[in-house]
C-alpha positions as CSV (number, residue, x, y, z in Angstrom):
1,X,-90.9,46.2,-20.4
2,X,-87.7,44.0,-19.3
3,X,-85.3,46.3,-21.7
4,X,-87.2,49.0,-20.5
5,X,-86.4,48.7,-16.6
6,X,-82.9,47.4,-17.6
7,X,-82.2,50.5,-19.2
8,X,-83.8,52.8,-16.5
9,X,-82.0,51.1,-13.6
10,X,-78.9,50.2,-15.1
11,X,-78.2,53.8,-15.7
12,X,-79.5,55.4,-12.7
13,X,-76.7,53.3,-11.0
14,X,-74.0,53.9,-12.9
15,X,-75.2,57.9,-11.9
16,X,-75.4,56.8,-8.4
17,X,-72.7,54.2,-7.7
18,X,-69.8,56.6,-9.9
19,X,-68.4,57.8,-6.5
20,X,-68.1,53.7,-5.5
21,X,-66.5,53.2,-8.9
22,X,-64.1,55.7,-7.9
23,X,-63.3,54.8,-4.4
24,X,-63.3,50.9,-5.8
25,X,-60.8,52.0,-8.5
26,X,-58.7,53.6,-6.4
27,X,-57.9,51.1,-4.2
28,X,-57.5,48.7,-6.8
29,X,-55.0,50.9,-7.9
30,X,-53.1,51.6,-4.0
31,X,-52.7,47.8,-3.6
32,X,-52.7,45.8,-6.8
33,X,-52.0,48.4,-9.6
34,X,-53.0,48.5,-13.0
35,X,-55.5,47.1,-14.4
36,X,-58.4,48.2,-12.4
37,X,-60.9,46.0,-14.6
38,X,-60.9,42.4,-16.0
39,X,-62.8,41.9,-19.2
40,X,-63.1,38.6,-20.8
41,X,-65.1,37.3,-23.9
42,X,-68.0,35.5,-23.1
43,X,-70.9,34.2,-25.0
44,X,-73.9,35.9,-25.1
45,X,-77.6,35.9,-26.8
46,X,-77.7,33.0,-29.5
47,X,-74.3,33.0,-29.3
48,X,-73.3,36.6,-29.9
49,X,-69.6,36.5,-27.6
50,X,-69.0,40.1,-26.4
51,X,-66.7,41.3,-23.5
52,X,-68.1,41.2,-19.8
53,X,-66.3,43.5,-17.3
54,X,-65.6,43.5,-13.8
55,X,-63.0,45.1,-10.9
56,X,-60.0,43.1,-11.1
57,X,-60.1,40.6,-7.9
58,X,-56.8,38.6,-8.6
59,X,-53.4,38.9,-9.9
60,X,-52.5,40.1,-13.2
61,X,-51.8,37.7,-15.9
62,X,-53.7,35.1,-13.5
63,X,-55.0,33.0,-16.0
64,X,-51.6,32.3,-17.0
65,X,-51.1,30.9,-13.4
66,X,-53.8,28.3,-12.6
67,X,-56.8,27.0,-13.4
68,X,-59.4,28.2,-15.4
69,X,-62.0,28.2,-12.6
70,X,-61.5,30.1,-9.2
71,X,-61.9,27.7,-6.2
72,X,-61.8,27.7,-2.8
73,X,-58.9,29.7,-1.3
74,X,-57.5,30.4,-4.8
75,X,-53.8,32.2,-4.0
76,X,-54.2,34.3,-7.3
77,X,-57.2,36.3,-5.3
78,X,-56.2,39.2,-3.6
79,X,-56.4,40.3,-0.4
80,X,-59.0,42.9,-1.8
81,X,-60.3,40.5,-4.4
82,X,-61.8,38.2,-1.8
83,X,-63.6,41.0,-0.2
84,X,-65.0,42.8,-3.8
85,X,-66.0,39.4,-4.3
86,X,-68.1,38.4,-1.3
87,X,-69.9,41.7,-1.6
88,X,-70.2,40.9,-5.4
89,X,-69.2,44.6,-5.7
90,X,-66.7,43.4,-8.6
91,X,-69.7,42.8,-10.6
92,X,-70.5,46.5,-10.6
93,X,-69.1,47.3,-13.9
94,X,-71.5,45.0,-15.7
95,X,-74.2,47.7,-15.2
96,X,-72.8,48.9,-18.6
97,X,-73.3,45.7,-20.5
98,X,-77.0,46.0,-19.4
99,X,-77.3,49.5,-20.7
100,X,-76.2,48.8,-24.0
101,X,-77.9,45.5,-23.8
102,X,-75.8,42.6,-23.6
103,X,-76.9,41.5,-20.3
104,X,-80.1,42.3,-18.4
105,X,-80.2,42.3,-14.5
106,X,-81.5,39.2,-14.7
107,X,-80.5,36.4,-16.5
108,X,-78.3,33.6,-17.1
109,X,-74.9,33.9,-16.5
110,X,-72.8,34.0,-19.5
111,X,-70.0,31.4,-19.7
112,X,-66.8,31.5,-21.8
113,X,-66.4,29.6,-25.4
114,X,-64.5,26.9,-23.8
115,X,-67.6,25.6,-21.6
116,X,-70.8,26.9,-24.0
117,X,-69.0,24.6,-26.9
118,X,-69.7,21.4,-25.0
119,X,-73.2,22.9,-24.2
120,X,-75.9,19.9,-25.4
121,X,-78.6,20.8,-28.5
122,X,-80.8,21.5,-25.4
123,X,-78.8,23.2,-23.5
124,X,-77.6,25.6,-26.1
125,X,-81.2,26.4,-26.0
126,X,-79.9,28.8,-22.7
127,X,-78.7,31.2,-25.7
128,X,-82.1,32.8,-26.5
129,X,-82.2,34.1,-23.3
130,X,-80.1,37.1,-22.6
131,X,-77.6,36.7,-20.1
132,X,-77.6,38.7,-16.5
133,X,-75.9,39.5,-13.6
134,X,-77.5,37.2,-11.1
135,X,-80.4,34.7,-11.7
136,X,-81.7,31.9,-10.2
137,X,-78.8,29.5,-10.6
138,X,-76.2,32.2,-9.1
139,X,-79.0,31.8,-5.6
140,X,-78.8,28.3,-5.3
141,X,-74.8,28.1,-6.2
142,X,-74.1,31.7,-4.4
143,X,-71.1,29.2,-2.5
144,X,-69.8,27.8,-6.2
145,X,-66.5,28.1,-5.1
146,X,-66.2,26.2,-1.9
147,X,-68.6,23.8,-3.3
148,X,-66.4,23.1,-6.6
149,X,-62.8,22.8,-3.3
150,X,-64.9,19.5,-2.1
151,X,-63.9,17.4,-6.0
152,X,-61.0,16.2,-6.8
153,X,-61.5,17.6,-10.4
154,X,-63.3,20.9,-10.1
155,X,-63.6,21.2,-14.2
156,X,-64.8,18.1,-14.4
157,X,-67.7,18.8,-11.9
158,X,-68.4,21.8,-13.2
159,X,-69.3,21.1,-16.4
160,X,-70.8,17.4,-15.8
161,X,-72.5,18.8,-12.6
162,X,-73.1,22.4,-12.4
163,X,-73.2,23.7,-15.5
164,X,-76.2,21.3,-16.6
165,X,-77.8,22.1,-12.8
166,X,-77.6,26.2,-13.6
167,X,-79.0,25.6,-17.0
168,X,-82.2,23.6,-16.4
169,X,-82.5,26.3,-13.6
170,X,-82.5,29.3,-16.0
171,X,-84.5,27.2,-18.8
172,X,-87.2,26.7,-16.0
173,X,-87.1,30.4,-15.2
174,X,-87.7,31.3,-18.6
175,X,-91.0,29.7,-18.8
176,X,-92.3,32.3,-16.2
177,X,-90.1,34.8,-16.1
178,X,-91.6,38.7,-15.8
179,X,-90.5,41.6,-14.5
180,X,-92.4,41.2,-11.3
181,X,-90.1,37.7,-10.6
182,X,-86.9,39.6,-11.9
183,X,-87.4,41.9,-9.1
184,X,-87.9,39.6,-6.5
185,X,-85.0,37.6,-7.9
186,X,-82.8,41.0,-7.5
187,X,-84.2,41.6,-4.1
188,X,-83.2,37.6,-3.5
189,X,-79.7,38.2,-4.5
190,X,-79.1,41.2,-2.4
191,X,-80.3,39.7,0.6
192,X,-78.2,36.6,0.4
193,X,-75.2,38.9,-0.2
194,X,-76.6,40.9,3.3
195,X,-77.5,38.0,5.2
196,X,-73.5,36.6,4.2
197,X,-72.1,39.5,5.5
């Protein structure tokens, strides 16, 4: 039934949101210029890596530039970027991975190989569930990147901190997880995002 509704939804809003794509891209495209997407390899469903994609928020080549996490007032953002992200209308494109079913809506958020390799034997247990575009975790740490400005070494914190935090949450989620909760979870996340703005 999960698949189900993630198929269903996923592609009545790539149908519906195509003009937003459009209007998204475009302006990508006025101000930044090309790419209009990021992809990046992350690991997904016992430990399957595929490529999640999202509007480009920051400079090109910006991993060459900094760090690998975003935090705070990052300079690589754009002007743009901050705003897609706020919104968390650069998530968008990951409608797709959910139709072909890499991600669900709802699920934990997949990480990249450098982080998921220093995962515990019981955290690696995360990997049987297939990853999403919000879940519990992404609630609770919606401000993740002003939280990670307050430590002196943001890495550091997020993987001996966070990372351990968003995992129990998801592995507890598991246990009770429906569609009925994934809804309410999805409703959660978009009212966090409204309330923000």
């Amino acid at each position: 039934m999960k698949r189900a509704f993630d198929i269903v939804f996923s592609a009545l809003g790539l149908v519906v949101l195509l003009p937003l794509f459009a209007l998204i891209g475009a302006l990508i495209l006025a101000f930044d210029g090309w790419p209009v997407f990021y992809c990046q390899e992350r690991i997904g469903h016992r430990g399957r890596p595929f490529y999640i994609c999202k509007f480009r928020t920051m400079v090109r080549d910006a991993e060459r530039l900094g760090k690998p996490l975003t935090v705070g007032g990052d300079p690589r953002i754009t002007w743009l970027g901050r705003w897609l992200r706020k919104t968390k209308l650069d998530e968008l494109p990951q409608l797709w991975n959910v139709l072909v079913g890499e991600m669900s809506f709802v699920g934990p958020r997949p990480e990249v190989e450098r982080y998921v390799d220093r995962y515990t034997p019981a955290q690696s247990r995360v990997l049987e569930l297939v990853p999403g575009i919000t879940d519990a975790a992404s609630i609770v740490y919606r401000n993740e990147t002003e939280l990670l400005e307050a430590f002196q070494n943001p890495e550091q914190a997020y993987i001996e901190e966070i990372i351990p935090a968003k995992i129990q949450l998801n592995l507890e989620y598991a246990t009770r997880a429906n569609v009925l909760r994934d809804c309410v979870v999805i409703f959660r996340t978009v009212g966090r995002l409204c309330w923000r703005g």
